[in-house]
C-alpha positions as CSV (number, residue, x, y, z in Angstrom):
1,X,-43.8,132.5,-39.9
2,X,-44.6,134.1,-43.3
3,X,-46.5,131.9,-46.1
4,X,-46.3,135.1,-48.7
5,X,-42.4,135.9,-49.8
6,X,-41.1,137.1,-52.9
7,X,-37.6,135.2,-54.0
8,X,-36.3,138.0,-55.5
9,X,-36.4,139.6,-52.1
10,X,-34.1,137.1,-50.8
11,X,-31.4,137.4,-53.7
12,X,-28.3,138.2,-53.2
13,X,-24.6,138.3,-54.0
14,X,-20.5,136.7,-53.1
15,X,-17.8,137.6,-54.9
16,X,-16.2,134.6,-53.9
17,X,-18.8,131.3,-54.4
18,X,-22.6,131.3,-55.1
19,X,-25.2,133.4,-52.7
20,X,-28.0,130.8,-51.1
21,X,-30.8,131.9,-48.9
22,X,-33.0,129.5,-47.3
23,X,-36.9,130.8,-47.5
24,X,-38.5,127.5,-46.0
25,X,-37.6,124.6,-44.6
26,X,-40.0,121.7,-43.3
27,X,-39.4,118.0,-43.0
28,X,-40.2,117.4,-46.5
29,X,-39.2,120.4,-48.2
30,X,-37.0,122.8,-48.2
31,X,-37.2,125.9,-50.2
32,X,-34.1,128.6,-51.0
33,X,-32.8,131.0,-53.3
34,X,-29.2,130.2,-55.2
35,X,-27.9,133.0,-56.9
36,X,-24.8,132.4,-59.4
37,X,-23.2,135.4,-60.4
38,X,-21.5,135.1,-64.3
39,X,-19.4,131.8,-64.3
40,X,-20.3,130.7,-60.8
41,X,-21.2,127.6,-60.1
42,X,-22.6,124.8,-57.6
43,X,-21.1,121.8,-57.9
44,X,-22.6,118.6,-58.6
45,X,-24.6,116.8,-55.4
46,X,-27.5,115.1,-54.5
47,X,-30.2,114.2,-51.8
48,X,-31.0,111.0,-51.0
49,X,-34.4,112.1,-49.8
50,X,-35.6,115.2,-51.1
51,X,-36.3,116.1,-55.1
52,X,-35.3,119.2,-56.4
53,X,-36.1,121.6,-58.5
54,X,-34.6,124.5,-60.1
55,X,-36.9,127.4,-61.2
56,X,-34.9,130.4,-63.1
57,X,-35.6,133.8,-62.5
58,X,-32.9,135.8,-65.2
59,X,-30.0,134.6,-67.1
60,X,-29.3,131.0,-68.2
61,X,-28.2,127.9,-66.8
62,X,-26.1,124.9,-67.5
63,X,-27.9,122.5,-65.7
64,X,-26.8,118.7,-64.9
65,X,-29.6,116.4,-64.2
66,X,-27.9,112.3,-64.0
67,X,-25.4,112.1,-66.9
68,X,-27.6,114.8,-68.8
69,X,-26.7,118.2,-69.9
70,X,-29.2,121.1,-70.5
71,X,-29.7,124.7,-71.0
72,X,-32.4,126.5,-69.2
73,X,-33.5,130.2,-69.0
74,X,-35.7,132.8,-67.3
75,X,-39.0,130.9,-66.8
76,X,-37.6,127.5,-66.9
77,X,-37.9,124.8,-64.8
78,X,-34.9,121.6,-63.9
79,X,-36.3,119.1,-61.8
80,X,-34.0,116.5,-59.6
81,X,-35.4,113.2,-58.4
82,X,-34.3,112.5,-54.6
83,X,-31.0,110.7,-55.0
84,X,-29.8,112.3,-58.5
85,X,-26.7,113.9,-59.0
86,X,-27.6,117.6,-60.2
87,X,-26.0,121.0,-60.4
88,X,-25.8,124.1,-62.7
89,X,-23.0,126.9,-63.9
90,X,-24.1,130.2,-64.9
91,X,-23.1,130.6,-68.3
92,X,-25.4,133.8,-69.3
93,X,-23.7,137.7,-68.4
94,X,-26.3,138.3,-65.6
């Protein structure tokens, strides 16, 4: 098992719909890598027992959080409670 990873290591690219990578799972957490190419996007979802968080590396997103709309970019963090609908677009060019 590896406790030191860098996410950027794990990024990657689909032509087709956006690139995920799972860097840990547990029973409590999970941890990945989404990657949304210029106009991707993950659609909106939730988990009934699990927050989430989004942490953005480059570009920016149009994040939904509930019935709330937001922008975030590179340094910016979106958090999820467990059981809220959530999802982002990528509306930047990278």
């Amino acid at each position: 098992m590896h406790y030191i990873t860098r996410p950027i290591d794990h990024a990657g690219a689909r032509p087709d719909k956006f690139y995920k990578a799972t860097l840990f799972r547990g029973d409590a957490l999970l941890l990945g890598v989404n990657c949304l190419e210029p106009g991707q996007t993950q659609a909106a979802h939730d988990h009934a027992d699990q927050d989430k968080f989004y942490y953005v590396i480059e570009g920016v997103g149009r994040f939904r959080v509930g019935d709330e709309y937001a922008t975030a970019g590179e340094g910016q963090v979106v958090w999820a409670p467990a059981g809220v609908i959530h999802g982002v677009a990528n509306e930047s060019d990278t």
